[in-house]
Structures are given as C-alpha cells and as structure tokens.
N, C-alpha and C positions, 0 to 999 in steps of 0.2 A: 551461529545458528547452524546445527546441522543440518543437510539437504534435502530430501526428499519431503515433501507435503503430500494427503491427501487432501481435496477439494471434492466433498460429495457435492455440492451443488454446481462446482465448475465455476468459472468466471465470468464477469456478463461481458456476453458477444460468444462466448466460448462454453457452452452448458455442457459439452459431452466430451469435454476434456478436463481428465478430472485428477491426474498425478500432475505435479510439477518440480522442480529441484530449482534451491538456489545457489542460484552461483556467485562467489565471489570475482568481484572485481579490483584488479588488482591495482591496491594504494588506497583503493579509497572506504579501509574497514569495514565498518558497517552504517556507512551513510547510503552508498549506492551497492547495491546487488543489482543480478540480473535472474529473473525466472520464467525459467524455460520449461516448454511442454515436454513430459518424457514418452507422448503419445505420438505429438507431432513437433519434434525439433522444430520447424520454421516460426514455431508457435513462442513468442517468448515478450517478455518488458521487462523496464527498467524501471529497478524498484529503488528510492528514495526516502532515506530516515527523514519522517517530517519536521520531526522537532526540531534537525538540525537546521533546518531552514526557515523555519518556520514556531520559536520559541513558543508563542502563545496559543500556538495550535492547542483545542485540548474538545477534540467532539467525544459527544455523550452516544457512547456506545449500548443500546441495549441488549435487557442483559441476556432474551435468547439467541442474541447474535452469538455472546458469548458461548452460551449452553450449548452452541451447534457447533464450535471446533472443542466442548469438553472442559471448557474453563468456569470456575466458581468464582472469578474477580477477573478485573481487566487486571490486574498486575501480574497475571498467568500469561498472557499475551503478549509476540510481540506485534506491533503497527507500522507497515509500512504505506509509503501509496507510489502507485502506478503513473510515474513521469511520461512524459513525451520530449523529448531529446532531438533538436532537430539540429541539421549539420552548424548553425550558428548555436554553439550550444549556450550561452548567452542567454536565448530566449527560448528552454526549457522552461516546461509548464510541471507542474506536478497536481492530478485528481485528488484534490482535501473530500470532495463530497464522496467518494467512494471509497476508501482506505480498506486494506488486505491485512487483515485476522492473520496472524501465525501460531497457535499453540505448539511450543514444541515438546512438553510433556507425552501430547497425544499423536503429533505431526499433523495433525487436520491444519487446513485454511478455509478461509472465507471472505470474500469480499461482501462487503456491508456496503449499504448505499444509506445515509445516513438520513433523518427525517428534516431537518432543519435547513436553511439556509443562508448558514454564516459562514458555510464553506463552498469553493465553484470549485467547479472541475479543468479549468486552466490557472492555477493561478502561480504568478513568475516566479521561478527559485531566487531568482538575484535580482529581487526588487522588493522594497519594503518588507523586511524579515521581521520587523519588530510588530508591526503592525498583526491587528487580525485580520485573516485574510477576508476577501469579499467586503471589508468593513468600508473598501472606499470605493467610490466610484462606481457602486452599484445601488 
C-alpha cells in the first residue's frame, strides 16, 4: 500500500486530523502497519490485517461508507483495524467494530463504525482466531 491517505472526516477522537501515512513495519508485510498523523507525528496506531487474525471476520460495510473514500465495491478497498498493543503484547486487542477504509485508487480513508454487533472493540489477537469474534461470551 502506498503511503500517504487522505481522511476528510478524520478519525474518531481525532476529526481535525485528516492526512496520515502508513508505514511499514519491519518483517511483519502487511499484517501490521503503523499510521501516523503527517499533521501531528505523536499522533499515530497500529494497524492490524484482520483476516489474518481473525479468518471469519467478514463486516457488512455500507455502501456509502464505501462511496466516501471513492470506491464502487468493497473489493476497491483495503480493511484494516486499529490494535492496541500493550507492552505484554500477548494481550493485544484489535477494534473489529470500527475498521479503517483504505482506497488506494483514490488515497481517501475512513474509518467506519459498523451498525451491528458481532464485532467489540477489544477483541484478543491470539485467542480464538477461528471463532467469530464477540460470538462468545457476550
């Protein structure tokens, strides 16, 4: 994925930061990135390929989420979501219910907050991968 995004809506918590670049990190392809604000460097997350963790992931993106980074199908996009990484990295979370829009045709992003709730917003990288997430113990 080449780097620089724009984000006219910004990110939630963040609405008035609205370029971001992703960076690679090194070894780990394109499962994890990191994206950072090119407005305010200290401004940045970790972004996490869900499927890789997450097979049966599969939210139903609408479609003017799509229309708002320029895409005519989700297959124009790609889907990342916004981890939390704490120094036990073990117990990494990754947000399934808010997932990060990439179009790189157009460079737009978006983060979508999704309407359903078969996906939370912590839910553990390295635990129950096969599973849908949120399907247990909620």
């Amino acid at each position: 994925m080449d780097n620089v995004f724009e984000f006219p809506a910004g990110l939630y918590g963040f609405p008035d930061l609205k370029c971001f670049v992703v960076v690679d990190v090194p070894g780990a392809g394109d499962v994890v990135k990191q994206l950072v604000s090119t407005e305010d460097p200290n401004v940045g997350f970790t972004l996490v390929f869900p499927f890789a963790f997450f097979p049966r992931y599969s939210p139903d993106i609408p479609e003017e989420e799509l229309v708002a980074v320029g895409a005519e199908s989700a297959e124009q996009v790609l889907l990342y979501a916004i981890a939390s990484v704490p120094e036990d990295f073990r117990k990494a979370t990754a947000n399934l219910r808010a997932p990060v829009l990439f179009n790189p045709f157009t460079r737009k992003g978006r983060q979508v907050i999704l309407g359903d709730d078969r996906y939370g917003i912590r839910e553990p990288l390295f635990q129950g991968a096969d599973r849908i997430p949120a399907e247990e113990g909620r």
